[in-house]
C-alpha positions as CSV (number, residue, x, y, z in Angstrom):
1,X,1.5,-19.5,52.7
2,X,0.2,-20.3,56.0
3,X,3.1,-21.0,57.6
4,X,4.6,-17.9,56.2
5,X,2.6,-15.9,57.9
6,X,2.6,-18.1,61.1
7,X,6.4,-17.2,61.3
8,X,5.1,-13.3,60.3
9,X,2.9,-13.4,62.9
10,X,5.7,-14.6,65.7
11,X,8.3,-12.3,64.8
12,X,6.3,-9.2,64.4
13,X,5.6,-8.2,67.6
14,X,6.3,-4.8,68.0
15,X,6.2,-2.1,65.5
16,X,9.1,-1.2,62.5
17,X,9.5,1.6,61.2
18,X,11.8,2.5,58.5
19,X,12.1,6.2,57.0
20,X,13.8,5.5,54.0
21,X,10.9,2.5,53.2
22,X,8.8,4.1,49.9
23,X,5.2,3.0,50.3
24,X,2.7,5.6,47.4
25,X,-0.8,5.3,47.3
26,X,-3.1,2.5,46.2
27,X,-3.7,3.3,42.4
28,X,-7.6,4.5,42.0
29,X,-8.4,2.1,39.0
30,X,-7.8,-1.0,41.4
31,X,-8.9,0.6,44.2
32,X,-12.6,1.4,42.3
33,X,-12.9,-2.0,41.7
34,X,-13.7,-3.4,45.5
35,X,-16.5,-3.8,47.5
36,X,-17.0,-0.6,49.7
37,X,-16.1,-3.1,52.7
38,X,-13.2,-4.5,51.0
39,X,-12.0,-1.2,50.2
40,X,-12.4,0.2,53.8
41,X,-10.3,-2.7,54.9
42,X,-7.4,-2.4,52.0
43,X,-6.6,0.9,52.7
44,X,-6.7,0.2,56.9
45,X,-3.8,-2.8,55.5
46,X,-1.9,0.2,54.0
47,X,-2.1,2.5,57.0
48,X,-0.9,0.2,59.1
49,X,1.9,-0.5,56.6
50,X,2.8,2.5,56.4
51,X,2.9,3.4,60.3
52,X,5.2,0.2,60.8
53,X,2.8,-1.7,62.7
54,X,3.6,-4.9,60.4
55,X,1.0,-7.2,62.6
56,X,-2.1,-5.4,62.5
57,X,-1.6,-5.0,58.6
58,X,-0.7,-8.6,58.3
59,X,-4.0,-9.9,59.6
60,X,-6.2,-7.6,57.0
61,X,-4.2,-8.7,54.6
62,X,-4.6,-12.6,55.1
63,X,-8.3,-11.7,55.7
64,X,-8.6,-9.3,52.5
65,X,-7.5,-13.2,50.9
66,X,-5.3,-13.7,47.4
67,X,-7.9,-12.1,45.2
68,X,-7.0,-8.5,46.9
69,X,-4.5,-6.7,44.5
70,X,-2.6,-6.0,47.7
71,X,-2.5,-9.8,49.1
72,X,1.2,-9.8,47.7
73,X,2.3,-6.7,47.4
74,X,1.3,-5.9,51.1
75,X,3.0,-8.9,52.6
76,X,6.0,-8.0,50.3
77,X,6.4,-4.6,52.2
78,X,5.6,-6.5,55.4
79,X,8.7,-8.6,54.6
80,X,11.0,-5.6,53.4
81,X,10.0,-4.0,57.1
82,X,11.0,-7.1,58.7
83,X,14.3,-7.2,56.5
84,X,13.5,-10.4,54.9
85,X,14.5,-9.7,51.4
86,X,14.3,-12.6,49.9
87,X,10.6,-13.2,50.9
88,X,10.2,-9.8,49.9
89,X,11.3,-10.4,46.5
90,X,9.2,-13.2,45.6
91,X,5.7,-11.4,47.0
92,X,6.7,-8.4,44.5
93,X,7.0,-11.1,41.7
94,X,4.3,-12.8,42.7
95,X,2.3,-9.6,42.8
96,X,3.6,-8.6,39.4
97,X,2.6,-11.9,37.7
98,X,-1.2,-10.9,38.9
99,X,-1.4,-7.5,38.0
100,X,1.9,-6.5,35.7
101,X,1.6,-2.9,35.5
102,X,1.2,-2.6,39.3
103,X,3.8,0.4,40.1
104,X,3.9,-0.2,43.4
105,X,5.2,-3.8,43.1
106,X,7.9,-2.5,40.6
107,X,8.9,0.1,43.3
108,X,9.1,-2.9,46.2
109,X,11.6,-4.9,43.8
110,X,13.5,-1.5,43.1
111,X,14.2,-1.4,47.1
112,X,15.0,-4.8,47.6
113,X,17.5,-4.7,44.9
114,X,18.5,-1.5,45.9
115,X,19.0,-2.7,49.5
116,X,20.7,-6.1,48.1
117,X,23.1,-4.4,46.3
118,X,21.6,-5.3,42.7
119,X,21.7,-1.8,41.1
120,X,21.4,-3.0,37.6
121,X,18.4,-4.7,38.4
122,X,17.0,-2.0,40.5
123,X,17.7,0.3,37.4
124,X,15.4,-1.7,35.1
125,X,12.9,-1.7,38.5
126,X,12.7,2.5,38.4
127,X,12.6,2.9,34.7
128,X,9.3,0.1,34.3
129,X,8.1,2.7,37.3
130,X,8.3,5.4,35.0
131,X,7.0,4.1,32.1
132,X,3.7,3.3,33.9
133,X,3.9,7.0,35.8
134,X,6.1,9.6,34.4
135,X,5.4,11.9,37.1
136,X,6.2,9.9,39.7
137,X,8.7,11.9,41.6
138,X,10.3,9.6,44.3
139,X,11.1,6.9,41.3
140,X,12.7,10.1,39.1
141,X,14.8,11.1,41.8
142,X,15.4,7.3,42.3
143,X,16.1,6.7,39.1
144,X,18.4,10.3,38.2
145,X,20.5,9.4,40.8
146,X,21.1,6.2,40.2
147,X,21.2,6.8,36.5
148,X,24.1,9.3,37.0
149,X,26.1,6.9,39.8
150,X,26.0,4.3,37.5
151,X,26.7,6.0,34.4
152,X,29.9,7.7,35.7
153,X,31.3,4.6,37.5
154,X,31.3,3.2,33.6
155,X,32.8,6.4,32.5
156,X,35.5,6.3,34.8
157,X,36.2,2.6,34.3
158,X,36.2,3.3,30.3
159,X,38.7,6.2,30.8
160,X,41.2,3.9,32.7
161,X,40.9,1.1,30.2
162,X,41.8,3.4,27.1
163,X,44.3,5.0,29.1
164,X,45.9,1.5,29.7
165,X,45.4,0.4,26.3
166,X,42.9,-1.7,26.7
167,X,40.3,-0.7,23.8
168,X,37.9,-3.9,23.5
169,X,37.5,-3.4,28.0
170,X,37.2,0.4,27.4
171,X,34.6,-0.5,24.5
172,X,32.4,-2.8,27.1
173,X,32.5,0.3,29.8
174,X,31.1,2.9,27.7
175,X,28.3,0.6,26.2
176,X,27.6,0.3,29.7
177,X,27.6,3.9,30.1
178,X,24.5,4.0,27.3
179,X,22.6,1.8,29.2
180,X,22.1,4.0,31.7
181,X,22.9,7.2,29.7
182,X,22.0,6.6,25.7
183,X,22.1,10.2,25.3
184,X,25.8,10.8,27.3
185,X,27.9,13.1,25.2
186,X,31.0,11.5,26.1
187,X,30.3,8.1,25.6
188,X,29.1,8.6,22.2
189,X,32.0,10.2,21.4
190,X,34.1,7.6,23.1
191,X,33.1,5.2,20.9
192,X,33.0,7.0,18.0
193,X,36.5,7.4,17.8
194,X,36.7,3.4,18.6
195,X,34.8,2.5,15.8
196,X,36.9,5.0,13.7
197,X,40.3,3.5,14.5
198,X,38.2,0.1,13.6
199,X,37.5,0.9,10.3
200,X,33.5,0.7,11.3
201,X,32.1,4.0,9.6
202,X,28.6,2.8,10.0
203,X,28.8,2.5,13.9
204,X,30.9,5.3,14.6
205,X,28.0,7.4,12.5
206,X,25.2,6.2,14.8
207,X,27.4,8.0,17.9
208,X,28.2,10.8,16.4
209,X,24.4,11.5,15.4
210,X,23.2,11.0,18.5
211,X,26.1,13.1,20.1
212,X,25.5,15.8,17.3
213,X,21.4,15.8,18.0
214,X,22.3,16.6,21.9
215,X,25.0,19.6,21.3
216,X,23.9,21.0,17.9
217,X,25.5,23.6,18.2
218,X,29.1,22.1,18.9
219,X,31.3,23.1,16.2
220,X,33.8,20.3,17.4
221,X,31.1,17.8,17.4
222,X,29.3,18.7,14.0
223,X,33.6,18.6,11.9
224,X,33.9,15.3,12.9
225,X,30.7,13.8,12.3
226,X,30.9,16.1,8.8
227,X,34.0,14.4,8.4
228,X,33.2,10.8,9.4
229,X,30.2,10.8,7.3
230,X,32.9,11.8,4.2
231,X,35.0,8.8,4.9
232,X,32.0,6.5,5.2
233,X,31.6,8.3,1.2
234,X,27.9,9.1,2.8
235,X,29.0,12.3,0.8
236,X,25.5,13.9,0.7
237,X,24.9,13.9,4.2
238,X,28.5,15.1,4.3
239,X,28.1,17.8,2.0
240,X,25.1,19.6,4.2
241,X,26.9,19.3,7.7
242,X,29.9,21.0,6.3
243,X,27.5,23.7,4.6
244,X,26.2,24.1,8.2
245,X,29.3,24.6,9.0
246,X,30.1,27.2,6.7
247,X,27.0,29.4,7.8
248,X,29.0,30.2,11.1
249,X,32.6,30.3,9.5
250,X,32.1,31.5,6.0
251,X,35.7,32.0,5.4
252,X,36.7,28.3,7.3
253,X,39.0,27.2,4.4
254,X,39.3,23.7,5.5
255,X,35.5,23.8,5.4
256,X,35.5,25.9,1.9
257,X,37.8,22.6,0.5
258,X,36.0,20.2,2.0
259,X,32.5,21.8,0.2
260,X,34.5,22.3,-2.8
261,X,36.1,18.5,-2.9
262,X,32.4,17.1,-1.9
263,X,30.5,19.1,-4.9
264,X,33.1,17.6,-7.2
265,X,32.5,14.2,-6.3
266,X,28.3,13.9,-6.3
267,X,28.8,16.5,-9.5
268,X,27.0,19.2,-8.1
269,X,28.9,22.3,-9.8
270,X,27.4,20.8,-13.0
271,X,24.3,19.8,-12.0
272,X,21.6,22.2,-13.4
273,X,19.0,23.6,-10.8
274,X,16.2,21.1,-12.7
275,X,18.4,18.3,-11.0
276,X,16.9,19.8,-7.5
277,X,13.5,19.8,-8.4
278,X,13.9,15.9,-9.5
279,X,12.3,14.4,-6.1
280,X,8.9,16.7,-6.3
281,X,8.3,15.1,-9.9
282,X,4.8,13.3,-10.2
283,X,6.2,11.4,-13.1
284,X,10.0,11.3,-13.5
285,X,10.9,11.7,-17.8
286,X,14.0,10.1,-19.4
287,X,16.1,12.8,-19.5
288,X,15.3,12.9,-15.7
289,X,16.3,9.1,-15.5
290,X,19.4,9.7,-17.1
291,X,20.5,12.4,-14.9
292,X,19.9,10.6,-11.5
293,X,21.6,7.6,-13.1
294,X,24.3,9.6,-13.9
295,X,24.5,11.2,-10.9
296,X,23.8,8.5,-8.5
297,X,26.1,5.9,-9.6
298,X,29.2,8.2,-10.2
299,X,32.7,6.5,-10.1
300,X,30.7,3.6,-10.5
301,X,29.9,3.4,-14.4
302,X,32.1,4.6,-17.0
303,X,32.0,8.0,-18.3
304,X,30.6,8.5,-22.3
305,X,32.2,6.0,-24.7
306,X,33.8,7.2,-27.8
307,X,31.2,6.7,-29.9
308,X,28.4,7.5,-28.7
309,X,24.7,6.8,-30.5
310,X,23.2,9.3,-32.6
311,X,20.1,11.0,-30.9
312,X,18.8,14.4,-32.7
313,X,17.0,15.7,-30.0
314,X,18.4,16.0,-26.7
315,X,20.3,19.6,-28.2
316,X,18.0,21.7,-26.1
317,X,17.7,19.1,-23.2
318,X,19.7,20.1,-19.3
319,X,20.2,16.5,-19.3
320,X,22.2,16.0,-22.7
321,X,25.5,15.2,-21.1
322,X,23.2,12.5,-18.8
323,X,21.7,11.1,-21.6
324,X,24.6,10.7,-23.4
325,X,26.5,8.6,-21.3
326,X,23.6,6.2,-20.2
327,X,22.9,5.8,-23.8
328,X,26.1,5.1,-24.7
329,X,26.6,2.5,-21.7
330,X,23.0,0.7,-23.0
331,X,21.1,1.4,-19.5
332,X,18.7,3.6,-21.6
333,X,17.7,3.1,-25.1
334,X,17.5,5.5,-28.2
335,X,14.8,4.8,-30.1
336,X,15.2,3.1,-33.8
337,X,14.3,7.1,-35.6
338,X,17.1,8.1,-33.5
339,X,15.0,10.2,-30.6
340,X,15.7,10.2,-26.8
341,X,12.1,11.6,-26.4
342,X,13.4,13.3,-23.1
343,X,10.4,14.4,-21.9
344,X,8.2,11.5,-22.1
345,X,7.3,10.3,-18.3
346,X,8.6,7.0,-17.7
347,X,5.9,4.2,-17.0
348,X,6.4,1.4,-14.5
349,X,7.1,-1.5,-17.1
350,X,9.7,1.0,-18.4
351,X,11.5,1.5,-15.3
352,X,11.6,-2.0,-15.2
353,X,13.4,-2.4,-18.5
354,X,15.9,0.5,-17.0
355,X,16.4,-1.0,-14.2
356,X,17.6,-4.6,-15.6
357,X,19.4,-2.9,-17.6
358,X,21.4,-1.1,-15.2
359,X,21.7,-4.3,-13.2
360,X,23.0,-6.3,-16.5
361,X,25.9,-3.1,-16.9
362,X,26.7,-3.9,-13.1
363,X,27.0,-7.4,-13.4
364,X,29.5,-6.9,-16.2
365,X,31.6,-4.7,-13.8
366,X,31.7,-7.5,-11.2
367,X,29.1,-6.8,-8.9
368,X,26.4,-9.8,-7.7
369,X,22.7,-9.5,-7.7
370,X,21.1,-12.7,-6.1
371,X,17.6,-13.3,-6.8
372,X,15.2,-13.3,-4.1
373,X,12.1,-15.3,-5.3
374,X,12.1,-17.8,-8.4
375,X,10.9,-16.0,-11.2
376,X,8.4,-19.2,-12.0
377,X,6.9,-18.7,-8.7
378,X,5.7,-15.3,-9.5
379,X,2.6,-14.4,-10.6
380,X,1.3,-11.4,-12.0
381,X,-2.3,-10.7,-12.8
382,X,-2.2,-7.6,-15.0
383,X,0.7,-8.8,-17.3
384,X,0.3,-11.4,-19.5
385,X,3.3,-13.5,-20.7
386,X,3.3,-11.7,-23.8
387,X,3.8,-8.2,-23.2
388,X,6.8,-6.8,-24.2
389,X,8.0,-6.0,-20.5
390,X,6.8,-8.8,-19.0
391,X,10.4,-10.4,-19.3
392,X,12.1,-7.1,-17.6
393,X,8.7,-7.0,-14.9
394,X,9.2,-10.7,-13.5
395,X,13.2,-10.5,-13.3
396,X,12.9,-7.1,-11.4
397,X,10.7,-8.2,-9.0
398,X,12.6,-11.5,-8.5
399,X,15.2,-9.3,-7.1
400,X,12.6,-7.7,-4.7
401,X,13.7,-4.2,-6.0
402,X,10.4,-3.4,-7.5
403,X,6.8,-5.1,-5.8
404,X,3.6,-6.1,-6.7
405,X,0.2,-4.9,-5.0
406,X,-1.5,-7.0,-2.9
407,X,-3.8,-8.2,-5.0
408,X,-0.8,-9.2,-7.4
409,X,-0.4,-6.5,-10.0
410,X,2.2,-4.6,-11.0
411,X,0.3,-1.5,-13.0
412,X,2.6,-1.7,-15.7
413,X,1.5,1.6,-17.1
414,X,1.4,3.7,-14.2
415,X,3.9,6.4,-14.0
416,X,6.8,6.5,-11.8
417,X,7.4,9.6,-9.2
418,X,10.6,11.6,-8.9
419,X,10.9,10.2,-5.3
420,X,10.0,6.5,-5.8
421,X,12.9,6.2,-9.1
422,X,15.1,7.5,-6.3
423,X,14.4,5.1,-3.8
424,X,14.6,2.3,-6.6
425,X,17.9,3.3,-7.4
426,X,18.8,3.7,-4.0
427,X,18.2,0.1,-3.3
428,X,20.1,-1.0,-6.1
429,X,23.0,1.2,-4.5
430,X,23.1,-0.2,-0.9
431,X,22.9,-3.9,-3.0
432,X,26.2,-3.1,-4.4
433,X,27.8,-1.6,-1.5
């Protein structure tokens, strides 16, 4: 260090100057820690700095010693005035590794990349500005103008590349262009329609929700994510864009089929207007169950069997057809005096039972459920090995579809919400998919 500044010292005679050179103010909460003489002396370092006259500020600084917060910070800026960049960068780092959240020091590294030609890196400099002072103007400006140079210098090497055929190159360049710009319009699109062509539904989604979120009102924008969330068979999701949709084109009949064709396939000009109120249940009933079973796993289980079981109350029930068919399948149970009961609230043993059940149906249909912990490693407090469900209990949380509480239990006899058999079922779902 000594003979760094020895060769400070020699080659700083006169005074530098340099207008495009940011140097803000001392941050307060360091400032407040020093001795009033220390203090007095800092801030003479900075003037001095900031007027060019690189000497005068170097000899406070080595007086000020290494326990100043400005010892390498303020010989970093001495360096950067005497264009010694590479000095420079190692005082900001070394200044950063002392105090981290020093702005000032993230500002120095943001010129000397800046002045090096490391944009990327000088990028990453103004955004950890930000982060630590929003309202910093300089670093804004800084940072929106470099934000907007990089971003279309990606663009414009992404639209040559897909011009020229080259999709995976093209791909690169407007990832790069969300690195700079997450929230660019074009980009998002860009890749959208990559993904499309690639058969990856899932990714092209994420694009086209983040494009849709920043032009809501696109028309153009809202069809195709309406229509990319249809061929991803996210058919709910689908089903309110394209009813958005129709609130501004009533009479769209490509929107009017595409409604139509969607309500036919999650069963919705059936479903009864108690189906709706399913997710605000406190305690989901059977004939509830068999209507979001139904519902939920459609063109996945087979429709009523030919005989179905004899059940002599579900006449009067909105759920008769549901019940039918998951009765008929075994997922639910009638009981031996022939009753559905469809109004008795389901219990969490019970939706255990339902749920293996279910699982056992989709095993026999090909699909593969892999256990997640050994069933003789679990241990349950408030179900002993002989209760009727403790079987059902153990196997569904083996496949970490339904938990225990911390302290181990499973409260068999609580009651199951509309919203929680929904998410249940909804893991079961993305399992099989």
């Amino acid at each position: 260090m000594t003979l760094l500044l020895i060769l400070f010292w020699s080659c700083a005679t006169q005074k530098i100057t340099s207008p495009h050179l940011y140097l803000g103010n001392l941050p307060a909460s360091l400032m407040s820690e020093l001795s009033l003489e220390n203090r007095i002396l800092t801030e003479d370092a900075w003037s001095n700095l900031r007027k060019g006259k690189i000497k005068a500020a170097e000899k406070i600084i080595s007086k000020l010693g290494e326990q100043n917060p400005i010892y390498y910070l303020g010989f970093g800026y001495a360096s950067y005035l005497l264009n010694n960049m590479k000095e420079a960068e190692q005082f900001f780092k070394a200044s950063l590794r002392n105090y981290p959240d020093m702005a000032l020091s993230h500002a120095g590294l943001a010129q000397v990349f800046q002045k090096t030609g490391r944009e990327d890196e000088a990028f990453s400099e103004f955004r950890e500005i930000l982060k630590k002072e929003p309202n910093n103007i300089w670093a804004k400006e800084e940072y929106e103008s470099l934000k907007n140079k990089k971003t279309n210098q990606a663009l414009t090497e992404a639209r040559n590349s897909l011009a020229q055929g080259d999709t995976e190159k093209g791909k690169q360049a407007l990832l790069k262009a969300l690195h700079y710009s997450p929230q660019s319009t074009e980009a998002n699109l860009q890749l959208a329609e990559i993904y499309k062509k690639e058969g990856k539904f899932q990714n092209a989604l994420v694009h086209l929700k983040t494009a849709s979120s920043n032009e809501p009102e696109n028309r153009e924008i809202l069809e195709n994510y309406a229509d990319t969330l249809y061929q991803a068979e996210r058919y709910a999701r689908s089903l309110e864009i394209y009813e958005k949709l129709k609130e501004s084109e009533p009479e769209n009949k490509e929107v009017l089929d595409r409604i139509e064709r969607l309500k036919n396939i999650l069963g919705i000009v059936e479903l009864p207007s108690q189906y709706n109120s399913i997710p605000y249940s406190e305690a989901v009933t059977r004939e509830e169950m068999a209507a979001l079973l139904s519902i939920k796993f459609k063109g996945i289980v087979d429709e009523v069997t030919k005989t179905p079981p004899i059940i002599i109350d579900i006449t009067t029930s909105w759920a008769s057809k549901f019940i039918l068919q998951m009765t008929s399948l075994g997922i639910l149970d009638v009981y031996p005096n022939h009753t559905f009961q469809p109004k008795k609230t389901i219990s969490r043993a019970e939706m255990a039972e339902i749920l293996v059940h279910c699982i056992e149906y989709l095993e026999k249909k090909g699909f593969k459920f892999i256990q997640q912990i050994q069933p003789e490693k679990i241990k349950i407090l408030d179900v002993l090995p002989e209760n009727y469900y403790y079987k059902p209990i153990i196997q569904i949380v083996s496949y970490d579809i339904m938990t225990l509480s911390l302290q181990k239990e499973f409260q068999p006899d609580s009651p199951v919400s509309g919203s929680e058999a929904i998410k249940l079922l909804d893991i079961i779902l993305n399992l099989i998919r």
